[in-house]
C-alpha positions as CSV (number, residue, x, y, z in Angstrom):
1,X,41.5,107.4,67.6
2,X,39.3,110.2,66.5
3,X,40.1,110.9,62.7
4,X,40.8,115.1,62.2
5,X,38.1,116.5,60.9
6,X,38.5,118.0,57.1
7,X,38.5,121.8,57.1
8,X,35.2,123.0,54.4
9,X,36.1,124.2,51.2
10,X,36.7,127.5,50.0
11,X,34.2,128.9,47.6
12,X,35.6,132.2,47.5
13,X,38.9,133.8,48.1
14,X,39.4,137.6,47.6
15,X,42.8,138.7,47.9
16,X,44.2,142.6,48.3
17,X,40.5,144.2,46.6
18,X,40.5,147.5,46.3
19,X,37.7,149.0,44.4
20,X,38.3,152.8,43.7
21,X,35.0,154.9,41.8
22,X,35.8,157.7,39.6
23,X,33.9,160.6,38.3
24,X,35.8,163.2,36.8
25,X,38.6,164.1,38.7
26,X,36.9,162.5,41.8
27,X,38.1,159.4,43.2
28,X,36.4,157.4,45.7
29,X,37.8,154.1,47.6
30,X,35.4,151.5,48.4
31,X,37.4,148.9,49.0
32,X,40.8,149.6,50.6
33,X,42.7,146.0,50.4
34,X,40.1,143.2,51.1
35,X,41.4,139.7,52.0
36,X,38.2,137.6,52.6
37,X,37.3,133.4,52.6
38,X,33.8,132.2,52.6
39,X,33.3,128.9,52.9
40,X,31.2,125.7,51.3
41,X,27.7,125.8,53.8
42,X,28.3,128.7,55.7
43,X,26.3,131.4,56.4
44,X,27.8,134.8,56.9
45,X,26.7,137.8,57.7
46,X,28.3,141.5,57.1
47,X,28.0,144.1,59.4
48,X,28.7,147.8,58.9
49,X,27.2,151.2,58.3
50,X,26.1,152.4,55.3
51,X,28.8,153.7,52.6
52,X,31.6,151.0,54.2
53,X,31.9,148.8,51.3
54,X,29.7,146.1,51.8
55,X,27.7,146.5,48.8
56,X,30.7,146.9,46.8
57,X,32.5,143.7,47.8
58,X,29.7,141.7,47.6
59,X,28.6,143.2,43.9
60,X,32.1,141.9,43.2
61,X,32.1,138.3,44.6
62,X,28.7,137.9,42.4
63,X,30.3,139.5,39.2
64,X,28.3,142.3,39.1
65,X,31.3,144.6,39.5
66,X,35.3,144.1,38.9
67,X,37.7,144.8,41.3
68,X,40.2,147.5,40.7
69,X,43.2,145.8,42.3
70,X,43.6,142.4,43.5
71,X,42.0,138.9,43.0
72,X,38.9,137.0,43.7
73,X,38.5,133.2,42.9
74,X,35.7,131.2,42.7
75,X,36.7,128.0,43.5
76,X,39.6,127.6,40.6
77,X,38.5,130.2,38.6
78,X,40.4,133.9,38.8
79,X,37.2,136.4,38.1
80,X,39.6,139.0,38.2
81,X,41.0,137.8,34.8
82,X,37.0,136.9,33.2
83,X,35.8,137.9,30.3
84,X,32.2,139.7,30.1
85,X,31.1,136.7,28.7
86,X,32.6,134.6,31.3
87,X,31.6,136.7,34.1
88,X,27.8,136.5,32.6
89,X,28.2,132.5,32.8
90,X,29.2,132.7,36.2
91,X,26.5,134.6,37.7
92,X,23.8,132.6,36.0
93,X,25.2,129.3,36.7
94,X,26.7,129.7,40.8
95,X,25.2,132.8,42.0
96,X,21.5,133.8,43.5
97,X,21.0,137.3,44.4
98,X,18.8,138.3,46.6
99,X,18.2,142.4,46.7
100,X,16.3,144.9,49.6
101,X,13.6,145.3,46.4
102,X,12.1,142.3,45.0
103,X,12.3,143.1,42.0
104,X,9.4,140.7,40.7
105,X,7.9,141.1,37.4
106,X,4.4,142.3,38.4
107,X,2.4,140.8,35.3
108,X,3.9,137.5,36.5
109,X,2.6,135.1,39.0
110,X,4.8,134.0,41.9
111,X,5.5,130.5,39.9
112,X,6.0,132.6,36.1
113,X,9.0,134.9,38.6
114,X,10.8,131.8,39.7
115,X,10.9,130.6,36.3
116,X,12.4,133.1,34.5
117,X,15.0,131.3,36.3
118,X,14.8,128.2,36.1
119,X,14.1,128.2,32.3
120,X,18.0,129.3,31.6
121,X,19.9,127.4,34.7
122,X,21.0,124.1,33.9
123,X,20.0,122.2,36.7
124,X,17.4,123.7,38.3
125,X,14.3,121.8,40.9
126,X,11.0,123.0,39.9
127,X,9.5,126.7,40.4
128,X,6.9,124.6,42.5
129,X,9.5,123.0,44.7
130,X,11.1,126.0,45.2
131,X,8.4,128.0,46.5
132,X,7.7,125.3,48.6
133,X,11.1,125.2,50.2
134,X,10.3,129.1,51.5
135,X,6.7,128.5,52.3
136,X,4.8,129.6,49.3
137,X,3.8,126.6,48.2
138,X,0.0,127.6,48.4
139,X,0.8,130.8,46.9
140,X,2.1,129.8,43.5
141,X,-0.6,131.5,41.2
142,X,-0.5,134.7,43.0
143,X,0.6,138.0,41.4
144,X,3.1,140.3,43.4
145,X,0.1,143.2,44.2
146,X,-1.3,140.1,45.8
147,X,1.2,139.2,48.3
148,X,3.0,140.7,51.2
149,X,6.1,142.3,51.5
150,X,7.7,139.3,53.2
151,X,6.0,137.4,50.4
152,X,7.7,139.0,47.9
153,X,10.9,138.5,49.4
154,X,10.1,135.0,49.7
155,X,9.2,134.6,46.2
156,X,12.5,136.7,45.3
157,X,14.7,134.2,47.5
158,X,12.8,130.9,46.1
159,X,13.8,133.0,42.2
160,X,17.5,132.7,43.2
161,X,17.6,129.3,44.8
162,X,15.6,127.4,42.0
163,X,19.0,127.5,39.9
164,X,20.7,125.7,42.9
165,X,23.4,128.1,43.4
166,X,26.6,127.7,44.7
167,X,26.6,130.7,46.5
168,X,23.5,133.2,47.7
169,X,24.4,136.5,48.3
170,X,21.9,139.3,50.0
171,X,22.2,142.6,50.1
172,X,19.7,144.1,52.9
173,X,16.9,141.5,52.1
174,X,15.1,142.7,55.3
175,X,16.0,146.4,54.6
176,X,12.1,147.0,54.0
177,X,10.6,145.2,56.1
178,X,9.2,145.1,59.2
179,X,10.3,143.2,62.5
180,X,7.9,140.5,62.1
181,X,7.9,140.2,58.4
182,X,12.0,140.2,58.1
183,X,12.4,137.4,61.0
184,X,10.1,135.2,58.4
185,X,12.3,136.2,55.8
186,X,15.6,135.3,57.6
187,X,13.9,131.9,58.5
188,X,13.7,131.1,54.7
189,X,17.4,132.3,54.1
190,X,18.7,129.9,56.9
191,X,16.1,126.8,56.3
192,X,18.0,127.4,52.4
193,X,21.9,127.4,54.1
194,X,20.7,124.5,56.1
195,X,19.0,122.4,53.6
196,X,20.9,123.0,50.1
197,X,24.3,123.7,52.3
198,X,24.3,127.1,50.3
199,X,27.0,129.4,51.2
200,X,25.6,132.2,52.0
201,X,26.6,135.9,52.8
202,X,24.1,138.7,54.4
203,X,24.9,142.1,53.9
204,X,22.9,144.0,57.1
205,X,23.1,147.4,59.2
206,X,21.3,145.6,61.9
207,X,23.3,144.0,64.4
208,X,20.6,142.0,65.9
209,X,21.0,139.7,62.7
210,X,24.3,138.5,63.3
211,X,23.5,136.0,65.8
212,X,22.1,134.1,63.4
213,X,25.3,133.4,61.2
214,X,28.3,131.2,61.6
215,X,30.5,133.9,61.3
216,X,30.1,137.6,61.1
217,X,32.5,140.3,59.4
218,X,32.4,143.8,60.3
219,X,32.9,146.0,57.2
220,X,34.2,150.0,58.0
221,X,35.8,152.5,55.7
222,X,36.0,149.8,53.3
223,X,38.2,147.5,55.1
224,X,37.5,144.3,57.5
225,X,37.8,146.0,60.8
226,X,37.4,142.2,62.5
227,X,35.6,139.0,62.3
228,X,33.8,136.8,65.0
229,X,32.5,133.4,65.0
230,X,29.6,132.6,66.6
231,X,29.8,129.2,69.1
232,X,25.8,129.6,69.8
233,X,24.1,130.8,66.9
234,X,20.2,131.8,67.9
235,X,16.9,131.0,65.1
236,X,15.8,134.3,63.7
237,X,12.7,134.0,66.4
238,X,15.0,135.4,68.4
239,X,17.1,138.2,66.9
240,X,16.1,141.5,68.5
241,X,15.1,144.2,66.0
């Protein structure tokens, strides 16, 4: 008798979010009442226009931003009740971010970048290893002017897995790039869910991308229109720009 099969753990849970901005007398809602599970290994990808709130909710799952209303755990711990201090802990020790700008120090080598890291995380492999693991290894000494746009991205997405993160979340990582140079980039970001089982969730304007993921959630008007899970999922090779 086949034994059931354990469902994957939980590493977030967002419950009810709403996230409303004010300025003045102005409100804006960007989150109208998210309820959201992503899951231990998983790659997920969000899908939606610009202004529909993906930013937002994933600025909050990384504790860069608090909710207005509602929860969101990670793991067993409410971030909706943590401290500054806490919620500083929290994104150095489980979370890698990964930006549409690489943000790289440019007096730095590619190796000095991915060590600003790994000099504060408390397990972390080696700057060298993770270059390696996105295909940098022979570009360690390198300074940003000296590398490619995909490169940089690369050496942006080795900075946030050297701390071995729980969780990677990207917001457009192949917003500025071209076709050629994002599929590379998307390569790394699945080789990294597939090898470190990071969970992982792609925020994305361009559909193509979401054949790549194991499930995909469509963001609009700051609430999840729907959600599909993909049976075949393609390798980035063949995503159509």
């Amino acid at each position: 008798m086949t034994e059931p099969i354990a469902p994957p753990d939980v590493v977030f849970r967002a419950e009810a979010v709403t996230k409303i901005y004010r300025t003045g007398a102005v409100e804006v809602q960007a989150l109208r009442g998210i309820d959201l599970e992503l899951y231990e290994g998983e790659l997920v990808v969000l899908l939606g226009a610009s202004g529909s709130g993906k930013s937002t909710l994933l600025n909050i799952l990384g504790g860069l931003d608090t909710a207005s209303a509602g929860r969101v755990v990670f793991r067993d711990h409410d971030l909706s009740r943590a401290s500054d201090k806490a919620l500083t802990a929290f994104r150095r020790d489980h979370v890698g971010f990964v930006f549409q700008f690489y943000n790289l120090v440019p007096s730095l080598t590619a190796r000095e970048n991915v060590a600003l890291v790994t000099e504060i995380a408390r397990r972390p492999m080696r700057p060298e290893e993770a270059l390696e693991r996105v295909g940098l290894g022979h570009r360690l000494d390198h300074f940003p002017a000296e590398l490619s746009g995909g490169e940089q991205q690369r050496v942006a997405i080795a900075r946030a897995i050297a701390k071995r993160p729980d969780v990677l979340l990207c917001d457009e990582p192949t917003g500025a790039l071209d076709s050629a140079t994002g599929i590379t980039v998307l390569e790394a970001l699945v080789e990294v869910n597939r090898e470190l089982g990071t969970a992982t969730a792609l925020i994305t304007h361009n559909a193509g991308i979401r054949r790549i993921a194991h499930r995909v959630i469509y963001v609009a008007d700051g609430l999840i229109a729907r959600q599909e899970v993909n049976e075949v999922r393609v390798p980035p090779s063949e995503v159509v720009w």
